[in-house]
C-alpha positions in Angstrom: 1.2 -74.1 57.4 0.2 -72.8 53.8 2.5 -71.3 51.7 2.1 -68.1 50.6 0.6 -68.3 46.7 2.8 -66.7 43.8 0.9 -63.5 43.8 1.2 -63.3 47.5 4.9 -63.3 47.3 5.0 -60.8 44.4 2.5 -58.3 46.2 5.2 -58.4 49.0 7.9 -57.8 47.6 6.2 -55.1 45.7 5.5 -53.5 48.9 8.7 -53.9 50.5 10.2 -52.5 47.7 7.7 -49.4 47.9 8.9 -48.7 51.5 12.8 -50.1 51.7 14.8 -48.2 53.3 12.0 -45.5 54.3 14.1 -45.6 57.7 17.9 -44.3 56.2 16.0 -41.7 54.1 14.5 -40.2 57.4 17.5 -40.8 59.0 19.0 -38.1 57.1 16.8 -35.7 58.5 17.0 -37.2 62.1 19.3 -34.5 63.7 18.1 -31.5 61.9 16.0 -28.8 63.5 13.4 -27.3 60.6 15.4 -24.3 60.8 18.4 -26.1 60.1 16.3 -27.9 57.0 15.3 -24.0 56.4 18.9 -22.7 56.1 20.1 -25.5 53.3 19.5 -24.7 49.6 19.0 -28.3 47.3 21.9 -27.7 44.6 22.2 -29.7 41.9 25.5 -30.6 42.9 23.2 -32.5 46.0 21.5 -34.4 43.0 21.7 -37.5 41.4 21.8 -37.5 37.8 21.5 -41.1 37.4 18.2 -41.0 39.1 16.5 -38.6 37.4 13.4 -39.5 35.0 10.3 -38.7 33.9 8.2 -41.0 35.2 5.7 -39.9 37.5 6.7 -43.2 40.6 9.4 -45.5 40.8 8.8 -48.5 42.9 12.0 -48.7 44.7 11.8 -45.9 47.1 15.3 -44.8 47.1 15.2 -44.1 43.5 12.1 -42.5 43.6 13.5 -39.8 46.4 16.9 -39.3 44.3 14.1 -38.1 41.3 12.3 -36.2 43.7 15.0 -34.4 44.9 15.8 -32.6 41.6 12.5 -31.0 41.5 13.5 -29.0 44.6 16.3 -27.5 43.3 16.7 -23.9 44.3 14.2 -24.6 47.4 15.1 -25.3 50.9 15.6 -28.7 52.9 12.5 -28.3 54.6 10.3 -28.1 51.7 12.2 -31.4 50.1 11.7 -33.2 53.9 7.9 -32.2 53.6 7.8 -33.9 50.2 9.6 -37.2 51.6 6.6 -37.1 54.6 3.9 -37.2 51.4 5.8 -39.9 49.6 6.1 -42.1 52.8 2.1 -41.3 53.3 1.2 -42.7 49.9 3.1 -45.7 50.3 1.9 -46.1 54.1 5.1 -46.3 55.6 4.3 -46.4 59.4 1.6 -44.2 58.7 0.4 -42.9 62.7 4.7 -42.3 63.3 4.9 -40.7 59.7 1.8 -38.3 60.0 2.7 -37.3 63.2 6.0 -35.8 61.9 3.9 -34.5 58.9 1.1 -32.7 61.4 4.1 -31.5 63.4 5.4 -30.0 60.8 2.4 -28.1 59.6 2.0 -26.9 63.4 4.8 -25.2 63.6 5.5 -24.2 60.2 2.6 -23.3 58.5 3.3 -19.6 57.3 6.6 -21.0 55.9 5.1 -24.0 53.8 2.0 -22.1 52.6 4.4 -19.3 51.6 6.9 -21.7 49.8 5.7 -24.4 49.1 4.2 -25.0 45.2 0.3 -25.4 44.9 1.0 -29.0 44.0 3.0 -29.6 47.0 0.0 -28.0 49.1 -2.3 -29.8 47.2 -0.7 -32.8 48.3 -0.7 -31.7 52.2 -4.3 -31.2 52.0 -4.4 -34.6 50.5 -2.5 -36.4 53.4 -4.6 -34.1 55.7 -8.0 -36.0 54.0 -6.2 -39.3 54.4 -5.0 -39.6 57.7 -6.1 -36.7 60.3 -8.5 -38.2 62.9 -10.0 -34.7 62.8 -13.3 -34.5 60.5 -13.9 -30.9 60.3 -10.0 -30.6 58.8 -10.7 -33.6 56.6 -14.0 -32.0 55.0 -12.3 -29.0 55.0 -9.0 -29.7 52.9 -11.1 -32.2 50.8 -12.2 -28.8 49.2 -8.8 -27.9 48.6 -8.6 -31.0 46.1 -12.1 -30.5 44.4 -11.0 -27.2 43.2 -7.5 -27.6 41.8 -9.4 -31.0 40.4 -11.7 -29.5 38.7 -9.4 -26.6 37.5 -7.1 -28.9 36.6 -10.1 -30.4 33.8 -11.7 -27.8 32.4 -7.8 -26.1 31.6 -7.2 -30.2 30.0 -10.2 -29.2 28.1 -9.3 -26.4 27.0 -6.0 -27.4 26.1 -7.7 -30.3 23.6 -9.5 -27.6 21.9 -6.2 -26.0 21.1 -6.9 -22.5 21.4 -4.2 -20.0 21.3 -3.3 -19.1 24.8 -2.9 -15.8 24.3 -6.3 -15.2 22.1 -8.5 -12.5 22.7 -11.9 -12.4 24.4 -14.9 -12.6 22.3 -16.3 -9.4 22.5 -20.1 -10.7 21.3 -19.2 -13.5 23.8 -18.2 -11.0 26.9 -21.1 -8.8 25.8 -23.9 -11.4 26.1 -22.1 -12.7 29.5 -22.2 -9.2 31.4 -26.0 -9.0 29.9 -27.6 -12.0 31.6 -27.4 -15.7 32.7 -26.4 -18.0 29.9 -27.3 -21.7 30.3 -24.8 -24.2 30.9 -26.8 -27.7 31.2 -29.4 -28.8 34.2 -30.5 -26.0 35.5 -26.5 -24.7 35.4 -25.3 -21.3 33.9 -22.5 -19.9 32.6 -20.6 -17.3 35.4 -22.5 -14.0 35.1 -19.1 -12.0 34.5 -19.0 -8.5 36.3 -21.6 -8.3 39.1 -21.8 -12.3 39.9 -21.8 -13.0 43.6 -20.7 -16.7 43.1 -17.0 -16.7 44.2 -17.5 -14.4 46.9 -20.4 -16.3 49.0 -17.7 -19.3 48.5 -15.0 -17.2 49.7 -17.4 -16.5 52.9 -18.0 -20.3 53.4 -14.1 -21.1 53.2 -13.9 -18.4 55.9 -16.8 -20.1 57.9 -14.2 -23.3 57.6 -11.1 -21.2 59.0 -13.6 -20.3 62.3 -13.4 -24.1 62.9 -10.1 -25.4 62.3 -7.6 -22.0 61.8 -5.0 -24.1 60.4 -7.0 -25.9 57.4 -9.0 -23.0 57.1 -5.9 -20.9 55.9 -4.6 -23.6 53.8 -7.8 -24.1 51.9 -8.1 -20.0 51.4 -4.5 -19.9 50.6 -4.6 -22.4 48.0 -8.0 -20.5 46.8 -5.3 -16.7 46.7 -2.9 -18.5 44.6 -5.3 -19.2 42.2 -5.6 -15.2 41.7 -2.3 -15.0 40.9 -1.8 -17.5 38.5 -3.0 -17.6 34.9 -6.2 -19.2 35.9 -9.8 -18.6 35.0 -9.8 -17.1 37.9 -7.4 -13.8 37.1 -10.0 -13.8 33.6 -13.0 -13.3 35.6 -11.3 -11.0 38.4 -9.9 -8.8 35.7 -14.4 -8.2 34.3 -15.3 -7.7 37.0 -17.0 -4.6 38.0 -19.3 -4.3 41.5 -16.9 -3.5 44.6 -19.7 -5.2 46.4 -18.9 -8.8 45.2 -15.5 -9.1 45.1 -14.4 -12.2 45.8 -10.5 -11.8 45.9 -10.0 -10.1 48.9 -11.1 -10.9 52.9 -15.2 -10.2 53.2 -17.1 -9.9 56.0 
């Protein structure tokens, strides 16, 4: 029999190290009802300060969890435990035995987790959702959960690397000309027509289309959408100049 090359042996002891000891950190949660995991409060007291970094993944999974853990400080149990289900997705840790408890979890506490939990954390759901549910409708659904906080996510880089002043006024030429017409963007694009622009709401509608479908990704795709509306986010800008009752796009339509 062939022995396994160096690389080989690296690559699995890379992944073992990625999912070692994925069993005792469940294990912790084993004998916990999620209203048990509701009822605790992460303290800081419950961290480890030896753990904590700023790096975004640490390969040993242990030590990736301990850093985890501080950034649920002041959140419940449940919402860390959803967190750990994520981590153990990426890395594929028994992934049908791990996304059942993840689905699960989402089945029965949905109104909790999209009321709690952050919109990275729900972005990350949707995620796991496009990843590993057998269900196709849900996938397509959620998968535009992640093209809209994407591209958010780089047009604010952009306008970070421009370096305007956060708090700088609109352009009042700029406003005027926008409420006037169409500007063009590139191919074929424009700019949004601020005030009457029906753009955002006949997406709203389509996202409610998705909800008739599959109810549960359907009200995590329009929640993420809400948060959006309460955030400083392009979003709130064009909300706040916008004028016809008719096209509103921020509230349940028909």
């Amino acid at each position: 029999m062939s022995q396994p090359s160096l690389s080989q042996r690296l690559m699995n002891v890379f992944t073992s190290e990625k999912t070692r000891h994925a069993d005792v950190i469940l294990q912790a949660f084993a004998d916990k009802t999620f209203a048990d995991m509701k009822a605790v409060t992460i303290t800081h007291a419950m961290c480890d300060d030896a753990a904590l970094t700023d790096r975004p993944r640490t390969k040993a999974l242990p030590a990736h969890i301990d850093n985890l853990r501080h950034q649920f400080i002041g959140s419940s149990e449940l919402c860390f435990y959803h967190a750990v289900l994520v981590v153990l997705l990426r890395r594929h840790y028994q992934p049908e035995q791990t996304f059942a408890a993840f689905e699960s979890l989402w089945k029965t506490q949905s109104d909790y987790l999209l009321d709690t939990l952050s919109l990275r954390w729900l972005v990350s759901a949707c995620d796991s959702f496009v990843d590993y549910s057998a269900c196709p409708v849900r996938a397509a659904t959620l998968m535009n959960v992640a093209t809209l906080i994407n591209t958010l996510k780089v047009y604010e880089t952009q306008r970070y690397l421009y370096a305007l002043p956060a708090d700088a006024p609109l352009c009042p030429k700029r406003t005027a000309s926008l409420y006037q017409t169409h500007l063009p963007l590139y191919e074929g694009l424009t700019l949004f027509r601020i005030g009457t622009d029906d753009t955002l709401k006949n997406m709203r509608q389509r996202y409610q289309r998705f909800q008739a479908r599959d109810e549960l990704a359907g009200r995590m795709l329009l929640g993420v959408f809400d948060r959006l509306h309460h955030a400083d986010s392009a979003f709130v800008t064009m909300q706040s100049l916008h004028q016809d009752d008719k096209s509103a796009w921020w509230t349940t339509t028909p």
